[in-house]
N, C-alpha and C positions, 0 to 999 in steps of 0.2 A: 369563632362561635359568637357570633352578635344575635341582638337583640333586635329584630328590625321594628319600627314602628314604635319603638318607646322614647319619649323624651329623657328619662333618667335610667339608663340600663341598670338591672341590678347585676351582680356576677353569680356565675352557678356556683354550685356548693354540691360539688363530688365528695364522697368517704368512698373507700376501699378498706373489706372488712374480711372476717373469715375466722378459720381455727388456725392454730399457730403453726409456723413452718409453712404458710402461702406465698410469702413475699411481699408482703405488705409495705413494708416500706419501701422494698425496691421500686416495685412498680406502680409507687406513688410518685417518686423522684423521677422515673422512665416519663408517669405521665405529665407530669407538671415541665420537666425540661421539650418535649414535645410541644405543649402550649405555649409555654415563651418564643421556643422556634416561629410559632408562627404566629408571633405578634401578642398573644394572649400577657395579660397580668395576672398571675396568678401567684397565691400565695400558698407554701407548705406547711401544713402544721399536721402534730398528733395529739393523741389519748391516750393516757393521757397525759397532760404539759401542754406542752407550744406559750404557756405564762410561768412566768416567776412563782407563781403560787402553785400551776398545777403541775409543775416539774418538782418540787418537794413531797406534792401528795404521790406522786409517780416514784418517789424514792422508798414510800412508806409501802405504797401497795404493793410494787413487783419486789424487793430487796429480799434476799433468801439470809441475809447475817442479820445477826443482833434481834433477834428474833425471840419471843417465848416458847416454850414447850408448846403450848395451846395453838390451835389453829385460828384463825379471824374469823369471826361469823360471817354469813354472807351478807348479811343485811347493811354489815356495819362496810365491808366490801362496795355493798350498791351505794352507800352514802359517800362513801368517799369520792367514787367515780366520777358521780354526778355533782360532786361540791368542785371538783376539778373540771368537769363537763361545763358547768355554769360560768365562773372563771375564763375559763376558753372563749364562750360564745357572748358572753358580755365583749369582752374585752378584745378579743382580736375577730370575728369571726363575723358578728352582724355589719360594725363597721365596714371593714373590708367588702364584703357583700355590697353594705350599700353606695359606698364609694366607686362600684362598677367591677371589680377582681372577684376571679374565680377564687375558691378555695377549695385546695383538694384537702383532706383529711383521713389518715393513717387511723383505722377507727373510730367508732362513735356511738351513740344511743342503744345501737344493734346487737354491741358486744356485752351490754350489761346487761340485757335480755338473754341472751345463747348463754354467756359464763355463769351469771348471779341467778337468771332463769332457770334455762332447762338444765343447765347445769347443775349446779348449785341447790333449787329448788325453790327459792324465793319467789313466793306469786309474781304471775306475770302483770295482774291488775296492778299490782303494787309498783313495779319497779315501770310501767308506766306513767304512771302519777308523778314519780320519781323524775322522771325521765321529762314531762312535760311540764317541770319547774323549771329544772334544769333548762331545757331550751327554750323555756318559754313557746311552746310547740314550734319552733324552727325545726323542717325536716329535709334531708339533702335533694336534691331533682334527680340524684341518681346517685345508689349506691351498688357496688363490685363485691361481690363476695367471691374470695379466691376460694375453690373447695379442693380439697384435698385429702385422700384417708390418712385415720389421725397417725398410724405408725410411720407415715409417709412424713407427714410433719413435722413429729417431734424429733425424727431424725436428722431431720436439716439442722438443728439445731445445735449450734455449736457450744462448748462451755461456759463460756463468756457470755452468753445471749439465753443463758435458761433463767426463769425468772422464776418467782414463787406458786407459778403458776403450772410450772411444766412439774418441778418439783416434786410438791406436796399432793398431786392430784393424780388420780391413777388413769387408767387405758379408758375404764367407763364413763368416768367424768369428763374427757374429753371426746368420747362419742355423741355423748348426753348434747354439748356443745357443738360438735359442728352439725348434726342433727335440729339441733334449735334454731344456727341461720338456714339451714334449708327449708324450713318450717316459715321462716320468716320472710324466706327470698319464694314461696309459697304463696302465701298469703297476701303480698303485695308485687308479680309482678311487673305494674307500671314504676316502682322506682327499684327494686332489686333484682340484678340480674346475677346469675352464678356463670363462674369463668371457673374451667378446668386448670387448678392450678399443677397440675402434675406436667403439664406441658411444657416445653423449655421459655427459659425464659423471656426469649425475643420472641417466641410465639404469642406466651400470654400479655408481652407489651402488647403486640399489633392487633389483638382479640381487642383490648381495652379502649386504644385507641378508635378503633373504628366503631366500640360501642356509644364513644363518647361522642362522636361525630355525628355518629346514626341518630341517637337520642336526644342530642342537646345541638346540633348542629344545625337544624334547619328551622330555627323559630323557638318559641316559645311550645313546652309541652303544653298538654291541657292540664298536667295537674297540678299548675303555675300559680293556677287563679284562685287555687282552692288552697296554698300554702300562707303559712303567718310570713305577715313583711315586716322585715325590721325596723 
């Protein structure tokens, strides 16, 4: 996936996003070893972590022990995200970019709109604002939303992998949620496309792969010129 015609390539910046139980980090890891295969640099990281800093806010947000009675507000939910959001894209994610390396990302921006948004409730104006501190308006050239019905998802989920999120929140609040990325894969799609993630999983690799190809494979998009450069 080059860049033809530029003197300094930047690298893409792929997220794969969704409601939980899509596979998201599998077929982050599917696509990322794909692109190494043929040649690409590509770095893997999530949301949230992939820093020292935002792998401790990721201990505080999802952790279901040592917990109070009381639930987290959501607001204080969006602030954290995004305090780990920031973190990430200072620190590994512009670089990288502009050094010429793709970056795939295991969640991003999207998911604090679907969860803390429609989810949750949290104005969308708000966690906007929120959202475009946090990245300083860097936005992906293509994001994957895996969709999947929610009792479909939270099934996949094994004990070890439920987080405070599967937990404390009921069947609604996760409809509310994956209803919000399809809202969002909606509204924008030149950079969100939805992939049926019910489908096996070497199906929904090779869906991903040939979106990525399709999409980012042959030049620069148009809506290139219209993104913040790091």
């Amino acid at each position: 996936m080059s860049r033809p015609g530029t003197a300094a390539s930047r690298g893409w910046f792929i997220t794969i996003d969704g409601p939980d139980g899509g596979g998201k980090t599998t077929q982050a890891e599917r696509l990322v070893a794909h692109l190494r295969a043929g040649g690409q640099d590509v770095h893997l990281t999530r949301e949230p972590g992939g820093t020292w800093l935002g792998e401790r806010i990721r201990e505080v947000l999802l952790a279901r022990t040592q917990r109070s009675a009381a639930a987290s507000d959501p607001t204080t939910d969006a602030f954290l995200f995004n305090a780990a959001r920031r973190q990430l894209v200072e620190e590994v994610i512009r670089p990288t970019l502009a050094a010429g390396t793709t970056v795939v990302c295991a969640r991003f921006a999207d998911s604090t709109l679907a969860y803390q948004g429609h989810g949750a409730g949290v104005p969308l104006a708000t966690l906007r604002t929120l959202a475009d501190t946090a990245t300083g308006g860097l936005q992906p050239d293509l994001t994957i939303v895996l969709d999947l019905p929610v009792e479909v998802g939270l099934a996949r989920k094994t004990p070890e992998d439920v987080t405070r999120f599967e937990a404390e929140f009921d069947l609604a609040f996760h409809r509310r949620v994956r209803d919000g990325f399809l809202a969002i894969a909606a509204a924008e799609p030149e950079r969100v496309v939805v992939v049926d993630a019910t489908a096996p999983e070497a199906d929904v690799a090779a869906e991903i792969v040939a979106l990525v190809h399709r999409r980012l494979g042959n030049g620069e998009p148009e809506r290139l010129a219209q993104r913040t450069t790091p």
